[in-house]
C-alpha positions in Angstrom: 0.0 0.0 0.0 1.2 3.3 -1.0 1.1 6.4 1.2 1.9 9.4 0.6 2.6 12.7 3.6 2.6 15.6 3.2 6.0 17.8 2.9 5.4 21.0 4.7 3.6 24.2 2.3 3.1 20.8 -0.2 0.1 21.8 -2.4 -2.4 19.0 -3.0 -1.4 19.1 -6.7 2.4 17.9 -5.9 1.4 15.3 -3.9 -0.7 13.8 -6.3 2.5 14.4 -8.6 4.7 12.1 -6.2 1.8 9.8 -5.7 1.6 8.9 -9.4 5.2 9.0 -9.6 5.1 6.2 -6.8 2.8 4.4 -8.6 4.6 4.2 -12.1 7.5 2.7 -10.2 5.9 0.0 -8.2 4.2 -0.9 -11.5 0.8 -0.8 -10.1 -0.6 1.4 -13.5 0.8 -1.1 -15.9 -0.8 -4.2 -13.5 -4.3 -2.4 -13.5 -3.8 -2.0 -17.5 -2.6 -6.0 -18.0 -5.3 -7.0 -15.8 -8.5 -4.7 -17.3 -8.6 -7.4 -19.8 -8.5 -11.4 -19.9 -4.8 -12.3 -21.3 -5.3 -16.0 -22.9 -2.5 -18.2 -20.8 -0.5 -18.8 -24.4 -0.3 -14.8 -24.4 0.8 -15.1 -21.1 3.6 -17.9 -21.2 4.6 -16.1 -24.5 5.0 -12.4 -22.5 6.2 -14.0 -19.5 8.7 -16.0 -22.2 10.3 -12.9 -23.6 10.8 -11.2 -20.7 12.7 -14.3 -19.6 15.3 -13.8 -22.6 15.2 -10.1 -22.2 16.5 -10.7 -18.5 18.9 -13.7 -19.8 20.9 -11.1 -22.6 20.8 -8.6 -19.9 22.9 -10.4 -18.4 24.9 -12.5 -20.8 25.9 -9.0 -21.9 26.9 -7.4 -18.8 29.0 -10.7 -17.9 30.9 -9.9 -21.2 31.3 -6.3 -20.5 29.2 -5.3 -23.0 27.3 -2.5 -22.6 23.5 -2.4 -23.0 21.6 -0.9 -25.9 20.6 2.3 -25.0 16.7 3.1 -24.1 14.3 3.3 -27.2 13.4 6.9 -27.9 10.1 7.8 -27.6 8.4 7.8 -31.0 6.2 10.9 -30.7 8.1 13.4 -28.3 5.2 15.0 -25.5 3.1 17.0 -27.6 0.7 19.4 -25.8 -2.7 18.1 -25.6 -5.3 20.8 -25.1 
């Protein structure tokens, strides 16, 4: 369970900022999106599947000194949304 106190003259608005924050890295937004919908358990083993050999040439490569790829730019940089 995440909590979240308030930091002295913390505004409402940044709290809910760090709370979010907390949530996006416990994981807990991409669970509720995985779990809105039924995942067939081939979908599941397969998922489950690659992030095994994701984890596996993360570490084959760091073993060999190799450094890892560097994170995927996002496709569409933020636009503003009105």
């Amino acid at each position: 369970m995440l909590k979240v106190k308030s930091r002295g003259n913390e505004t409402v608005d940044q709290m809910l900022r760090r709370f979010k924050k907390l949530c996006e890295k416990e994981g807990l937004i991409k669970d509720m999106k995985r779990l809105a919908y039924f995942e067939k358990p081939s979908e599941k083993r397969r998922r489950q599947l690659r992030k095994a050999e994701k984890r596996e040439l993360k570490t084959l490569m760091e073993a060999r000194g190799i450094a890892p790829p560097p994170p995927r730019k996002e496709r569409f940089p933020s636009r503003e949304r009105e």
